[in-house]
C-alpha positions as a LaTeX table, in Angstrom:
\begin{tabular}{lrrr}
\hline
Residue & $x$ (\AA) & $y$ (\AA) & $z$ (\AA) \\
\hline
Unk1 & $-33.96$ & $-2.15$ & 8.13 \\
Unk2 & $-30.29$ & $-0.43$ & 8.05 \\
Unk3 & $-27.09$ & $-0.41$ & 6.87 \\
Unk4 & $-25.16$ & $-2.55$ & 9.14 \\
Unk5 & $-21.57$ & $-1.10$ & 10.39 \\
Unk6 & $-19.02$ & $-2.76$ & 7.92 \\
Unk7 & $-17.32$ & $-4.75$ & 10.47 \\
Unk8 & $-20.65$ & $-6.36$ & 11.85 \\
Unk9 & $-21.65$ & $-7.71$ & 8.58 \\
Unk10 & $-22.27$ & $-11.62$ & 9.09 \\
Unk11 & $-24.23$ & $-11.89$ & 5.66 \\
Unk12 & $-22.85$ & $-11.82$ & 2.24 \\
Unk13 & $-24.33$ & $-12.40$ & $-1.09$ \\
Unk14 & $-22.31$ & $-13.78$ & $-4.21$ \\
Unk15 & $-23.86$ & $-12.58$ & $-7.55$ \\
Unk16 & $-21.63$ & $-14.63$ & $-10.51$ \\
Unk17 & $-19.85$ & $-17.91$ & $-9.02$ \\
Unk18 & $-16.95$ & $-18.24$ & $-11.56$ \\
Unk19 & $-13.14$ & $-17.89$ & $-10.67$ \\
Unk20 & $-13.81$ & $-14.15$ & $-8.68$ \\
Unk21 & $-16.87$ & $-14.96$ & $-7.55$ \\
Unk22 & $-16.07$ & $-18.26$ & $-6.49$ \\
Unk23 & $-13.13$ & $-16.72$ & $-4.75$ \\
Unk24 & $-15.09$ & $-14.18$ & $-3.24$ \\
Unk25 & $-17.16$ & $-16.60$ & $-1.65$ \\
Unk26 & $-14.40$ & $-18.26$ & 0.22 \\
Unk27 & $-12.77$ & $-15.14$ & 1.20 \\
Unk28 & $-16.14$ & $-14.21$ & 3.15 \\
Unk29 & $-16.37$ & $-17.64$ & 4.42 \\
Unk30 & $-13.13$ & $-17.44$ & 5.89 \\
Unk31 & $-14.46$ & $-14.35$ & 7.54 \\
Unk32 & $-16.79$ & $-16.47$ & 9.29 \\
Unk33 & $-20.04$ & $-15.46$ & 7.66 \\
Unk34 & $-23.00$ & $-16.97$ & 5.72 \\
Unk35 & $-22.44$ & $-16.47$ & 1.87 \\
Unk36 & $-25.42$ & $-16.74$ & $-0.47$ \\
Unk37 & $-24.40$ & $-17.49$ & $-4.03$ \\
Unk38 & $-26.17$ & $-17.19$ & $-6.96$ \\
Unk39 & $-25.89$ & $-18.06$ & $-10.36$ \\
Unk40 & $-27.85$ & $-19.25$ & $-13.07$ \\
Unk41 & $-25.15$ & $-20.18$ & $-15.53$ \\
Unk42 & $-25.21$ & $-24.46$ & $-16.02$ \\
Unk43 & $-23.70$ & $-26.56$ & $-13.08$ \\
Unk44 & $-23.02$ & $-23.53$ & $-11.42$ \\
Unk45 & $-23.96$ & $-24.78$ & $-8.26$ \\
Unk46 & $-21.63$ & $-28.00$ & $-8.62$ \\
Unk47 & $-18.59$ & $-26.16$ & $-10.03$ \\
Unk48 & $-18.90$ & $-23.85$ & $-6.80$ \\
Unk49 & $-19.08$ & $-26.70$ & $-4.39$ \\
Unk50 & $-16.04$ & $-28.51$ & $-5.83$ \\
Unk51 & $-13.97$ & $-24.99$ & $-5.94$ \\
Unk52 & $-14.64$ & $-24.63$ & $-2.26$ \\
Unk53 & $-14.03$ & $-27.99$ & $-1.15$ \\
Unk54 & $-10.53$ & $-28.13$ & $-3.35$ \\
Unk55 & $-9.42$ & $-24.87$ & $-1.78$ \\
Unk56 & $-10.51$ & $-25.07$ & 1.47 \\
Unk57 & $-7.15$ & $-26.55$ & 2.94 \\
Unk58 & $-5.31$ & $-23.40$ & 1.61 \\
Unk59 & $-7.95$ & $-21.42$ & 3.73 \\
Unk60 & $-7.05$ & $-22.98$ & 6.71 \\
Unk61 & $-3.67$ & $-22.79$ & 6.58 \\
Unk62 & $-4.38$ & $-18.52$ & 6.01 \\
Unk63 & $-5.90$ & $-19.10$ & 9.52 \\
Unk64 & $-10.05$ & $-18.88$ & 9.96 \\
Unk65 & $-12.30$ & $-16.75$ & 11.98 \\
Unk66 & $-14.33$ & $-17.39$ & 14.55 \\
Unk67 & $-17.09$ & $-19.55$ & 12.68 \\
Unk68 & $-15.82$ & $-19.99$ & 9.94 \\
Unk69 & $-16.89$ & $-22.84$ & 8.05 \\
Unk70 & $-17.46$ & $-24.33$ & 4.47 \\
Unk71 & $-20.74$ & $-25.50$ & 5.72 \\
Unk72 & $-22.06$ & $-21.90$ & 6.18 \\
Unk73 & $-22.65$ & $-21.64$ & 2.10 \\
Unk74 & $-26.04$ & $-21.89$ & 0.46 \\
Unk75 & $-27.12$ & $-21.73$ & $-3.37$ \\
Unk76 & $-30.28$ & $-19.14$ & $-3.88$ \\
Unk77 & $-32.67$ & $-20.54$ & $-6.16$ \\
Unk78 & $-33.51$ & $-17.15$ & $-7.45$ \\
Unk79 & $-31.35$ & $-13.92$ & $-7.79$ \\
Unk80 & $-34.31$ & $-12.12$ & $-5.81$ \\
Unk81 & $-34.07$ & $-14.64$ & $-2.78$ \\
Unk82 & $-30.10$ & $-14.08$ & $-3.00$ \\
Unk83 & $-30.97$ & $-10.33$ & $-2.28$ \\
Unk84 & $-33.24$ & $-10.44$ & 0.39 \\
Unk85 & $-30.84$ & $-13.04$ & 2.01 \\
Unk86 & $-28.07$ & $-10.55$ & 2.72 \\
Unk87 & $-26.79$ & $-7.20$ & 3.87 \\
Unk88 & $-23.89$ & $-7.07$ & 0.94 \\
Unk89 & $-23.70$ & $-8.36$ & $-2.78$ \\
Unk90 & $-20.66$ & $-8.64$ & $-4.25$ \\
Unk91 & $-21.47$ & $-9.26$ & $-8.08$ \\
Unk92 & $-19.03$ & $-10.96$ & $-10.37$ \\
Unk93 & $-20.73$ & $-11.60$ & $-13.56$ \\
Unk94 & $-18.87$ & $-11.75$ & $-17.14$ \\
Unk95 & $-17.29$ & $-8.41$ & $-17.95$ \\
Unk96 & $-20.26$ & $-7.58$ & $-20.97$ \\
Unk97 & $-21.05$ & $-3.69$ & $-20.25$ \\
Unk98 & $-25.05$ & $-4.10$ & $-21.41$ \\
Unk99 & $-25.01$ & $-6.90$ & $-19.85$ \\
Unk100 & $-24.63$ & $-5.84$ & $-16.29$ \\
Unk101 & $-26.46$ & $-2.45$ & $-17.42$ \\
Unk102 & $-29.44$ & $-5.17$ & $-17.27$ \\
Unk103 & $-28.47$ & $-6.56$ & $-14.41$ \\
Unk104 & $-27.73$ & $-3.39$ & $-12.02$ \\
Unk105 & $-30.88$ & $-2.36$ & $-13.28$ \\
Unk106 & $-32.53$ & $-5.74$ & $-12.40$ \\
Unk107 & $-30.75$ & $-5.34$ & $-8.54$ \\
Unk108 & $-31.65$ & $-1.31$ & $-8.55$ \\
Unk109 & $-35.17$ & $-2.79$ & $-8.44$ \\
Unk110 & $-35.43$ & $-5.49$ & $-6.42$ \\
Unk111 & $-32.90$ & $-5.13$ & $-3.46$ \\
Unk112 & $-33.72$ & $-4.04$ & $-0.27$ \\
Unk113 & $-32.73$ & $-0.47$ & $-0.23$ \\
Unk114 & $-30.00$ & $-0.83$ & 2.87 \\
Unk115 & $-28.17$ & $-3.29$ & 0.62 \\
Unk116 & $-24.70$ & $-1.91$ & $-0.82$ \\
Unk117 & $-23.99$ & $-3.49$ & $-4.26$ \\
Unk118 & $-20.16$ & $-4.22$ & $-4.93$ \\
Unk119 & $-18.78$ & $-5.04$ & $-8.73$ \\
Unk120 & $-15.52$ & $-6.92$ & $-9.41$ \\
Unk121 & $-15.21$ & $-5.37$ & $-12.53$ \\
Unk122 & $-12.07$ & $-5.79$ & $-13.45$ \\
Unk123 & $-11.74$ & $-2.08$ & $-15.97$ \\
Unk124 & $-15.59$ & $-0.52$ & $-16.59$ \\
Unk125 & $-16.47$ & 2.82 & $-14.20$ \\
Unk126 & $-19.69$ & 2.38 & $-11.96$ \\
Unk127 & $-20.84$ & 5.37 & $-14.00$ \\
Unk128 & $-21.01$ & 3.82 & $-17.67$ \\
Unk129 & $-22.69$ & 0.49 & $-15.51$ \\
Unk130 & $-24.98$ & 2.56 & $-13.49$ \\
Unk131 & $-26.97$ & 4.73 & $-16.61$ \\
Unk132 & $-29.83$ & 2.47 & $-16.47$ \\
Unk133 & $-30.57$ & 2.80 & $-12.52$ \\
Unk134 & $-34.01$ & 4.85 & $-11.37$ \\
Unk135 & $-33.68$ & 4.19 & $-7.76$ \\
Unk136 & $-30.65$ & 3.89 & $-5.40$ \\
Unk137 & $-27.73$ & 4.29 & $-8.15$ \\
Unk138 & $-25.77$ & 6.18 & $-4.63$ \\
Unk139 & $-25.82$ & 2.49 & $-3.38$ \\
Unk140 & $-23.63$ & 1.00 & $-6.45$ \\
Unk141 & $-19.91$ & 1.04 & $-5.74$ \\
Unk142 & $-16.73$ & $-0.66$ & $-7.79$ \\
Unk143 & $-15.07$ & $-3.15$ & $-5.52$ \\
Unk144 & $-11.86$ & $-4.44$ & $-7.86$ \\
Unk145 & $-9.86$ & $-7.17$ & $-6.37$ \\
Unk146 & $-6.80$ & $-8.77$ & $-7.45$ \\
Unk147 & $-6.85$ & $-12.56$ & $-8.32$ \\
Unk148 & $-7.62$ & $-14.60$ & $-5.88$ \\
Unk149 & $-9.44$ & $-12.30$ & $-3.68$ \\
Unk150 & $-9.12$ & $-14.76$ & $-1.08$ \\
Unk151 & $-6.17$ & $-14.80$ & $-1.20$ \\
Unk152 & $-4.20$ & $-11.49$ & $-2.60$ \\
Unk153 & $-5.39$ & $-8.76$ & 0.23 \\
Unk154 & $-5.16$ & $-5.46$ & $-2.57$ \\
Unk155 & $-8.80$ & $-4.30$ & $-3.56$ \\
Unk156 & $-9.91$ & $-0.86$ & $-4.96$ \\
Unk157 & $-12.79$ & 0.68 & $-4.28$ \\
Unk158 & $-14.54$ & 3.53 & $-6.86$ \\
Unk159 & $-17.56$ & 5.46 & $-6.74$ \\
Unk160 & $-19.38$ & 6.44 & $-10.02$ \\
Unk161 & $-21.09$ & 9.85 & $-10.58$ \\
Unk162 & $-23.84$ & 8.70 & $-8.50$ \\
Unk163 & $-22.48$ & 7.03 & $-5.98$ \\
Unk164 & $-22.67$ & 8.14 & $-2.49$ \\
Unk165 & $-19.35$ & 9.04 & $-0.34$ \\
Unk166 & $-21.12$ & 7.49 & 2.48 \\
Unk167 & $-20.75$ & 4.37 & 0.16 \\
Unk168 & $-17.65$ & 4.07 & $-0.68$ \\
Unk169 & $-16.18$ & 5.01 & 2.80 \\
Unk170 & $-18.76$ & 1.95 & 4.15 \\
Unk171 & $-17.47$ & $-0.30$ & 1.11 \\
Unk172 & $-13.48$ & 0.71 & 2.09 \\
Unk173 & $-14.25$ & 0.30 & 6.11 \\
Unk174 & $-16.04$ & $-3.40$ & 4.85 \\
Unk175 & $-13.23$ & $-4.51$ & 3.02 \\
Unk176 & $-10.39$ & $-3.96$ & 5.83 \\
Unk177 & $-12.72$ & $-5.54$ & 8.42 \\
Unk178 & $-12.06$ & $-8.46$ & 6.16 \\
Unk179 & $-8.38$ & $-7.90$ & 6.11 \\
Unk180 & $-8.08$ & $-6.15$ & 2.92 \\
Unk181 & $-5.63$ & $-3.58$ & 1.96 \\
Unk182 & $-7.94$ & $-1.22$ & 0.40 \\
Unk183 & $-7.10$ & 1.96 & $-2.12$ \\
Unk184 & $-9.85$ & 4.21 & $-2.16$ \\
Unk185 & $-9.54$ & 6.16 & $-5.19$ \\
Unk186 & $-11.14$ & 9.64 & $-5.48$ \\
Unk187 & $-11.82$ & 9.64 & $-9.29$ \\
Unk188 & $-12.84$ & 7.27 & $-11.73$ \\
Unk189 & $-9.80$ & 5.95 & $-13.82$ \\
Unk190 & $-10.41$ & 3.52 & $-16.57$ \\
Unk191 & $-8.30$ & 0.10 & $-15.48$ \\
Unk192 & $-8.11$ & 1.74 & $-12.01$ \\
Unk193 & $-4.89$ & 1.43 & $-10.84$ \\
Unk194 & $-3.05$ & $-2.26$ & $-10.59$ \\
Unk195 & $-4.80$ & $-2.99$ & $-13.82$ \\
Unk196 & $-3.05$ & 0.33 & $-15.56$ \\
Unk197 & 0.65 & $-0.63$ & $-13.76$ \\
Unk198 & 0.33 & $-4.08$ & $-14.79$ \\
Unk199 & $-0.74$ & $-3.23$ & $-18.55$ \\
Unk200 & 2.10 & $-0.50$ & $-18.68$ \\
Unk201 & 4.51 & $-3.70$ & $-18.19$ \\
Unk202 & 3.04 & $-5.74$ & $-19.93$ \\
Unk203 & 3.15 & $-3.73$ & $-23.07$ \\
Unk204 & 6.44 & $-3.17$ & $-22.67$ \\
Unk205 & 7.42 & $-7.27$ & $-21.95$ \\
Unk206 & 5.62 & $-7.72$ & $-25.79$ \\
Unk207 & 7.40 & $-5.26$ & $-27.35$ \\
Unk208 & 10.57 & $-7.14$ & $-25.72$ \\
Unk209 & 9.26 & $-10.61$ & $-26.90$ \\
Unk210 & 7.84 & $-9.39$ & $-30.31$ \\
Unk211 & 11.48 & $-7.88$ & $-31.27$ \\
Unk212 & 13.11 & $-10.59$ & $-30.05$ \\
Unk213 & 15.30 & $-8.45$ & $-27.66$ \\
Unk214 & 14.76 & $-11.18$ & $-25.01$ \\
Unk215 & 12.64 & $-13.90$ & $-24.01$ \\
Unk216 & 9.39 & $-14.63$ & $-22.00$ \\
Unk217 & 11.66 & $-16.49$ & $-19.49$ \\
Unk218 & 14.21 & $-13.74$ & $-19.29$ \\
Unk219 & 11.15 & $-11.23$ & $-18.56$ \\
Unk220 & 9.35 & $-13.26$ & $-15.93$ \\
Unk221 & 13.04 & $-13.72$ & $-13.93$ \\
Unk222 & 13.92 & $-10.39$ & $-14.35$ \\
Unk223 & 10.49 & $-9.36$ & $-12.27$ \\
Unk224 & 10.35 & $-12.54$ & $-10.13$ \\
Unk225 & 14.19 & $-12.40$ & $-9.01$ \\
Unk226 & 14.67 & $-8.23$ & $-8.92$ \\
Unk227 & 11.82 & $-5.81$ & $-8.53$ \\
Unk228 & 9.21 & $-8.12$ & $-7.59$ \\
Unk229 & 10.50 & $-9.11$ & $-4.91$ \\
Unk230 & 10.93 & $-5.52$ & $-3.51$ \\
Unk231 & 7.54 & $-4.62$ & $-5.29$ \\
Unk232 & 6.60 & $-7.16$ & $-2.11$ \\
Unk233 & 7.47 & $-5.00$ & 0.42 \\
Unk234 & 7.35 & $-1.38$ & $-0.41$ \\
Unk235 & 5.94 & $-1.15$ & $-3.85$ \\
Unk236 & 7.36 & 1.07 & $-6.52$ \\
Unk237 & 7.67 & 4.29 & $-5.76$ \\
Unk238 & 8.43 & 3.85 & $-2.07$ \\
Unk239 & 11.61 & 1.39 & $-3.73$ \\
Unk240 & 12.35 & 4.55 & $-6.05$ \\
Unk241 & 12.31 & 7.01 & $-3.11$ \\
Unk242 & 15.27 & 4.44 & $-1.46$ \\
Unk243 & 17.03 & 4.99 & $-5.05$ \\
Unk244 & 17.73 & 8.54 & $-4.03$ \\
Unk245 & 20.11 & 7.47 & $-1.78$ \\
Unk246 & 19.73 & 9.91 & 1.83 \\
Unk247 & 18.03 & 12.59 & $-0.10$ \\
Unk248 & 15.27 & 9.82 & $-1.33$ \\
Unk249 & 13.01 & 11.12 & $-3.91$ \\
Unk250 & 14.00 & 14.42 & $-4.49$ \\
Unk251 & 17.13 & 13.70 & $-4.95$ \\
Unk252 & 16.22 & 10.90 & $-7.78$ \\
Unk253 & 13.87 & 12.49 & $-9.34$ \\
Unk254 & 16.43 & 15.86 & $-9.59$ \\
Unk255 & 19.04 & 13.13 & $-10.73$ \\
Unk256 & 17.72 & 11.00 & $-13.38$ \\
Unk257 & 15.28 & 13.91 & $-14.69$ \\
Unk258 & 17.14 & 13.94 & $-18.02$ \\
Unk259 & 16.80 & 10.05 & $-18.40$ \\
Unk260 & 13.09 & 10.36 & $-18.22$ \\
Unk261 & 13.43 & 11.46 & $-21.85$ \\
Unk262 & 15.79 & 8.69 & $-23.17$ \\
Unk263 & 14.09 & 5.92 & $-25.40$ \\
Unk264 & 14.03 & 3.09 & $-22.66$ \\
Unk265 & 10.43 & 2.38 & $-22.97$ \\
Unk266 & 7.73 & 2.70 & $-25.87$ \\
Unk267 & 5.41 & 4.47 & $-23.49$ \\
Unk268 & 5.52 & 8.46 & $-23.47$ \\
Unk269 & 7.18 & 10.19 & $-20.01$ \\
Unk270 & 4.83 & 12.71 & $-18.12$ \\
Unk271 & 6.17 & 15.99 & $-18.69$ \\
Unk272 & 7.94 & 16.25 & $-15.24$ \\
Unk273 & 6.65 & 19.38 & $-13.47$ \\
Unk274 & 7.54 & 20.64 & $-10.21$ \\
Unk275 & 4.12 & 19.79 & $-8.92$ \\
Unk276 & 4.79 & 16.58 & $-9.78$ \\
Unk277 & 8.24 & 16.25 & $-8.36$ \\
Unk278 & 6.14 & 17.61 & $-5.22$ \\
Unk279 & 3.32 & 14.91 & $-5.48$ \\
Unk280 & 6.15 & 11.92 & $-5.80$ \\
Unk281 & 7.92 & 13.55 & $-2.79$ \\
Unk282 & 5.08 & 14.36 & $-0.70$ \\
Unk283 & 3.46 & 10.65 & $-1.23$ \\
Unk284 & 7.04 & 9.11 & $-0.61$ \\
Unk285 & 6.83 & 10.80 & 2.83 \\
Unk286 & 3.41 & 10.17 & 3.76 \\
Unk287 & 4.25 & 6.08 & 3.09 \\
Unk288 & 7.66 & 6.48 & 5.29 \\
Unk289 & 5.68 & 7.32 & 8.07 \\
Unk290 & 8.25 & 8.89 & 9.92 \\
Unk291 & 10.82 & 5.99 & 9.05 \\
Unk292 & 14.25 & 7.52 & 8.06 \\
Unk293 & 15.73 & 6.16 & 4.66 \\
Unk294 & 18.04 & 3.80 & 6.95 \\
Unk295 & 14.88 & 2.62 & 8.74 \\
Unk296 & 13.85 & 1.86 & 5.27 \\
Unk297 & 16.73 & $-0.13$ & 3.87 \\
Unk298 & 16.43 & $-1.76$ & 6.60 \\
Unk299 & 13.11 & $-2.92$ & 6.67 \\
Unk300 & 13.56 & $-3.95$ & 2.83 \\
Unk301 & 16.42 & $-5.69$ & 3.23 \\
Unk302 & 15.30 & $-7.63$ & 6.06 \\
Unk303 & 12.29 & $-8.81$ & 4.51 \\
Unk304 & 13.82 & $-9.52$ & 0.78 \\
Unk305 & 15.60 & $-12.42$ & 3.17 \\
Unk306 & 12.94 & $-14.12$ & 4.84 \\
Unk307 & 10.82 & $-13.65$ & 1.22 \\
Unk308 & 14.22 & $-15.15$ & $-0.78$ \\
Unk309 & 14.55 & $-17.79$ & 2.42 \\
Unk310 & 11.09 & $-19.01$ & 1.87 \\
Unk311 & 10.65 & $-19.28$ & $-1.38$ \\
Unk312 & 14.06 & $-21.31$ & $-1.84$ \\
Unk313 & 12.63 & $-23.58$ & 1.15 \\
Unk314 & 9.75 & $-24.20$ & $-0.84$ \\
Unk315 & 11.37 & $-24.72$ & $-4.10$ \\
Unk316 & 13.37 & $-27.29$ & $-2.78$ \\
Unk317 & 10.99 & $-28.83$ & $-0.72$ \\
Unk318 & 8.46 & $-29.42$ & $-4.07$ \\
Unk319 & 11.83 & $-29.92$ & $-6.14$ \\
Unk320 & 10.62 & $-27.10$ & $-8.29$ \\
Unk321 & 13.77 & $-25.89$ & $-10.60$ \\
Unk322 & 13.33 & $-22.23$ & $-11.89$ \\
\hline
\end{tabular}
């Protein structure tokens, strides 16, 4: 057999049925194809069943494919009928690093050779996984979503040492025929990247809480009424590159150079080189798209008022005070 195209696959396995695997499954089902789950942790089968059916209505309302349909999910009895039963396998087993040495090693074996074979993992590289592989180790790829995948489109996609490009360009292409917004790093990165610029924050709301220089509450309304809501639209450094006024992110990054060294935060500044001040620039650019910086306020500002309008609707509408 072959590789399918990624947009034509209609056959998806599940490997690990937990929270992201669960999730997974109901993102692909949305998708309108068959998902084969598997996993031979107690109940697993039940707890599955119950996540999909208590979820489902939120899947409609994201709107369905063409066939899609709760109905279209099966439990393999046996992790080698899951992978003969499908032309992907997204695996989303605990995050124990011998543990899925064992079990890559286990799939490196017994999969049908066309098969690409995704991991959620949520911080190890595809190359500290994949030592233990004798076979098809270019066929193992690092598919990281954000929680829940079926809902939250962001998803990175990593190669390991032995990975195939071929691979992670088909694993990428797969993903946005499923309405992802994919980043397809070209390096391995420990955390990849959400998982580094939500630790970086995260550090820094502890060392807040554990001096008491403010509180939890204060830190989760300072993201969920200010820079998260821009974070929404442009992310960060596209909302930095609007800080430099008409100039954009030259002109910020020439202005507020000096500040990088002032004590704000507990994590260490890069050293801030003119290569890159040209990186920051060039990437700002390349996201504008040809948009000037008015076309940019615009389109921020514009959507910070439907995002504000709707989530005051709702509020108010569950009578939900914070």
């Amino acid at each position: 057999m072959t590789r399918p195209n990624p947009n034509e696959v209609t056959k998806a396995g599940v490997l690990g049925t937990g929270v992201i695997g669960g999730a997974w499954a109901l993102h692909f089902l949305r998708m309108g194809m068959d998902v084969v789950a598997y996993d031979p942790g107690p109940n697993a089968r039940e707890k599955l069943l119950e996540m999909v059916d208590n979820i489902w209505p939120t899947i409609e309302k994201l709107g369905l494919r063409e066939g899609a349909s709760k109905q279209r999910l099966r439990f393999a009895d046996s992790l080698e009928e899951m992978v003969n039963s499908v032309e992907v396998i997204q695996e989303s087993t605990p995050e124990n690093l011998e543990s899925k040495r064992a079990l890559f090693a286990e799939l490196d074996r017994i999969t049908p050779p066309e098969v690409v074979i995704i991991s959620s993992t949520s911080g190890f590289a595809m190359s500290d996984m994949a030592v233990n592989l004798e076979h098809q180790a270019d066929r193992f790829v690092v598919g990281h979503p954000f929680n829940p995948p079926y809902l939250v489109p962001f998803c990175e996609v990593c190669g390991g040492d032995r990975t195939s490009q071929d691979v992670v360009d088909w694993t990428a292409a797969f993903y946005e025929a499923t309405e992802k917004k994919v980043a397809k790093m070209d390096k391995e990165l420990p955390g990849f990247i959400g998982n580094r610029l939500q630790e970086a924050l995260w550090r820094e709301a502890l060392h807040m809480v554990a001096n008491n220089e403010c509180s939890v509450e204060d830190i989760d309304k300072a993201i969920a009424y200010g820079p998260g809501l821009r974070w929404a639209i442009m992310g960060h450094c596209l909302t930095f590159h609007l800080g430099g006024g008409q100039g954009g992110m030259a002109h910020l990054l020439d202005h507020f150079e000096d500040s990088l060294e002032e004590p704000w935060t507990r994590l260490k500044a890069p050293k801030l080189t003119q290569q890159l001040k040209d990186d920051m620039v060039a990437g700002c650019l390349t996201q504008a798209n040809g948009a000037s910086i008015n076309d940019l306020i615009q389109e921020r500002d514009d959507c910070l008022i439907l995002i504000m309008q709707v989530l005051d609707d709702y509020r108010k509408e569950k009578g939900i005070n914070r």
